[in-house]
C-alpha positions in Angstrom: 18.9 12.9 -34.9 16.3 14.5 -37.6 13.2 14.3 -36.8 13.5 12.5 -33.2 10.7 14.2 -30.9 11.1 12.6 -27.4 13.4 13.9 -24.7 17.1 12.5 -25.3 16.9 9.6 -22.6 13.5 8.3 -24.0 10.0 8.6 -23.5 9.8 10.7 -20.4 5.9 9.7 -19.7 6.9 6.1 -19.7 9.1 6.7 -17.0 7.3 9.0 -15.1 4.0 6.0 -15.3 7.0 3.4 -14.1 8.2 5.4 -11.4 4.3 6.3 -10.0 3.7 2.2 -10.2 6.7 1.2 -8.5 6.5 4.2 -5.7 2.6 2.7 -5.6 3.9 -0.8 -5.2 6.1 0.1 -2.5 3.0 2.4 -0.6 1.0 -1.2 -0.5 3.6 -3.5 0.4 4.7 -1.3 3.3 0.9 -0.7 4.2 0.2 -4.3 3.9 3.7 -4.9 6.2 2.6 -2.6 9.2 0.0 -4.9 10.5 -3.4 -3.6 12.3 -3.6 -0.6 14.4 -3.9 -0.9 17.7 -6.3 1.1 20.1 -5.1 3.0 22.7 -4.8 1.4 26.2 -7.5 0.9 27.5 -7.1 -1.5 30.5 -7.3 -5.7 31.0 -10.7 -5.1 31.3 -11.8 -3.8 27.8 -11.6 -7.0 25.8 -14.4 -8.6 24.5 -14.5 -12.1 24.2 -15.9 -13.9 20.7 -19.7 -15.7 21.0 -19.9 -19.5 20.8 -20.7 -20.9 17.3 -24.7 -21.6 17.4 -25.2 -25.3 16.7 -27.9 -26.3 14.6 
């Protein structure tokens, strides 16, 4: 084609910005999936247990 300026399977940028949103998509979802560290063990003993709600 005359006068055509982008690559010859389109707009290479676009594709490049799709690609780095779904990759960043998949980076989150696969974070959010992995669930809280966990500290090393450190024996029964180590837990701490929540306060009581103050009443007022």
């Amino acid at each position: 084609m005359i006068g055509r300026t982008s690559a010859p399977y389109g707009n290479t940028t676009a594709r490049r910005a799709i690609a780095a949103a779904v990759i960043a998509t998949a980076a989150l979802v696969l974070a959010a999936n992995a669930g809280p560290a966990r500290a090393a063990d450190a024996g029964p003993g180590s837990q701490t247990r929540q306060a009581a709600p103050a009443h007022s």
